[in-house]
N, C-alpha and C positions, 0 to 999 in steps of 0.2 A: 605471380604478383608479389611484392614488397611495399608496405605502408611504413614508411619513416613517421613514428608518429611522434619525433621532434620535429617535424617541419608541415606536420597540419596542425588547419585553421580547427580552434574549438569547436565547429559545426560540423566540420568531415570528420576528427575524433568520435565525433558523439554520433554520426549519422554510421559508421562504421562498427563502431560498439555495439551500438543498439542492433544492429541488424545481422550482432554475431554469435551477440551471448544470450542465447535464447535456447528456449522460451524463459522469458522472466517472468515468474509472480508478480500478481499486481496485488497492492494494498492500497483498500480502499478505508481513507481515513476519515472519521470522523472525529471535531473534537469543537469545543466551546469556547467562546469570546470571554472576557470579561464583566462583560455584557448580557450573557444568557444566547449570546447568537451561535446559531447549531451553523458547522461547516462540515463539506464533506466531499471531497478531492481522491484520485485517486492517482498514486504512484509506482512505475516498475522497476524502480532502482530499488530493490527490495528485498529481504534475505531473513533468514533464522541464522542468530553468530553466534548462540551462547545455548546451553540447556543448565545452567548451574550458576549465577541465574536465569531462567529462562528468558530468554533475549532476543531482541527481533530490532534489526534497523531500517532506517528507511532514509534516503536521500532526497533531498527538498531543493531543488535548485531554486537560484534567485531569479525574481521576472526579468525581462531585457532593459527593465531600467532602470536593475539593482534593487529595486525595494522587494520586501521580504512577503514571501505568498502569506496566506489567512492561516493557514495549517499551520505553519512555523511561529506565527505571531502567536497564535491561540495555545501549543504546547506550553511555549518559554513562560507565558502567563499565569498559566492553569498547572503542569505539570502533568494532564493526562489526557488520553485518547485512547478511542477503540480503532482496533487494525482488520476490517473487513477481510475475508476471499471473494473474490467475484463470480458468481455460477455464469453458466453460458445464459441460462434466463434472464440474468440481470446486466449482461452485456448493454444493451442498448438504454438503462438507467445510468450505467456505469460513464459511459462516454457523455453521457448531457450533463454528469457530474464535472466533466474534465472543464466546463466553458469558464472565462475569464468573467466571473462576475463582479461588480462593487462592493466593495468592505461595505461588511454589516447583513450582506444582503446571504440569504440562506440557500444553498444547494437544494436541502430536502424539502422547502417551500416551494423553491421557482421550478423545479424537476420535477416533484410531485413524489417524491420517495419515501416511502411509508418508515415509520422509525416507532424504536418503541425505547422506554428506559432501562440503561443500564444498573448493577450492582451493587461495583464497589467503585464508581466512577461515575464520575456528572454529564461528558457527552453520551449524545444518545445512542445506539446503534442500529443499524440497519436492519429492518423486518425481513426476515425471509435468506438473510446470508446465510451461506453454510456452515462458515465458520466465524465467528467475531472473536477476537481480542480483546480483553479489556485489562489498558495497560496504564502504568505510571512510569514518568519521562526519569531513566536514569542519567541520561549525559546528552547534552548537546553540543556537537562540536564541529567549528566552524572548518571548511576543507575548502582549500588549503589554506594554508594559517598564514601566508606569506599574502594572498591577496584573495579570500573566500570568495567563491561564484555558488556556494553550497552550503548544506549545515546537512550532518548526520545526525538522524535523529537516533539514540538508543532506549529503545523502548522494553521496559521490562514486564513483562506477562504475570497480570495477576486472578485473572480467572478467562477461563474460555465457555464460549457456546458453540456447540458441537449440535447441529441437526440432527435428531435419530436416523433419518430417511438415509444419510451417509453413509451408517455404519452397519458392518457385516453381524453375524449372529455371534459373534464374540466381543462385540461392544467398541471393535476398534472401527479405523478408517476405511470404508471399502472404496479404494481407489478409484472401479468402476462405476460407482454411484456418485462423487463427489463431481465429478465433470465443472471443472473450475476453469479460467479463462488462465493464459499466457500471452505477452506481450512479444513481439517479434519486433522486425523490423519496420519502419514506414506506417503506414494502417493497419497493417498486418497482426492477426491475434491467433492463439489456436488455444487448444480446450484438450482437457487428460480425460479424453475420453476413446484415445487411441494407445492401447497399451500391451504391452509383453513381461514377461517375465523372466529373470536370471537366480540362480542359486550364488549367491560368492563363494568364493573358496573356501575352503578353513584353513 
């Protein structure tokens, strides 16, 4: 098979994509109104770009009728957010977080998802993640610049929380414990909890 992907519809692009470049990280964001209102959304267009400064982005696509999601209004605002991991435990918080609710109206109210305060950042983050983020917005930038359907968010990491339950007896990441969720194609998720190991070369 051959996909000319100058001559798909932006819905077969993306149905296509999504269903190849996987497993994606999902970040689960939460961050703050103007207002004091907690949001909290979760995205798998989503990646680590930078370790110098450390740097994490996230892609925010716009609703189908162009107006801008709560996450994106709320960054441009505030300048800050925390960048969840999602455990397979919290799979099913994770998805009632995805629902299209009314500005103003709070995720971790109408969901019932436990949150507790952040650091060195005003929204709150999620009780029980494995790993949180807590970042300040370095760049927002609108993709594509000719006619944006998106905004990249670049998010710089200014402290993390790291679950001890995670980590092996050397205080790092144990892989096998972390069991964190990936986004596939369609409904589709899967979880690093199926793993092997390679040496690279020198």
């Amino acid at each position: 098979m051959l996909l000319d992907f100058t001559s798909l519809t932006p819905l077969d692009a993306y149905r296509w994509l999504a269903s190849t470049v996987t497993p994606r990280p999902i970040a689960w964001v939460s961050s703050l109104s103007l207002e004091g209102v907690s949001n909290l959304a979760p995205f798998s267009f989503f990646q680590v770009i930078s370790d110098e400064p450390p740097t994490l982005m996230i892609n925010v696509g716009s609703r189908d009728d162009g107006s801008l999601k709560d996450t994106l209004r709320n960054v441009q605002a505030t300048g800050e957010l925390v960048i969840q991991l999602v455990s397979f435990a919290q799979a099913e918080a994770m998805n009632a977080s995805a629902a299209v609710l009314p500005h103003g109206v709070s995720e971790f109210e109408q969901c019932g998802i436990p949150s507790q305060p952040s650091l060195k950042v005003k929204p709150p983050r999620v009780l029980g993640a494995p790993v949180a983020f807590e970042c300040r917005v370095a760049q927002v930038q609108p993709y594509p610049a000719q006619a944006p359907n998106c905004h990249l968010i670049f998010a710089e990491v200014l402290l993390a929380h790291v679950d001890d339950a995670v980590l092996n007896d050397k205080g790092r990441i144990d892989p096998h414990k972390l069991d964190v969720l990936g986004r596939l194609g369609g409904m589709a998720y899967s979880r690093t909890s199926n793993i092997f190991e390679m040496q690279r070369p020198g």
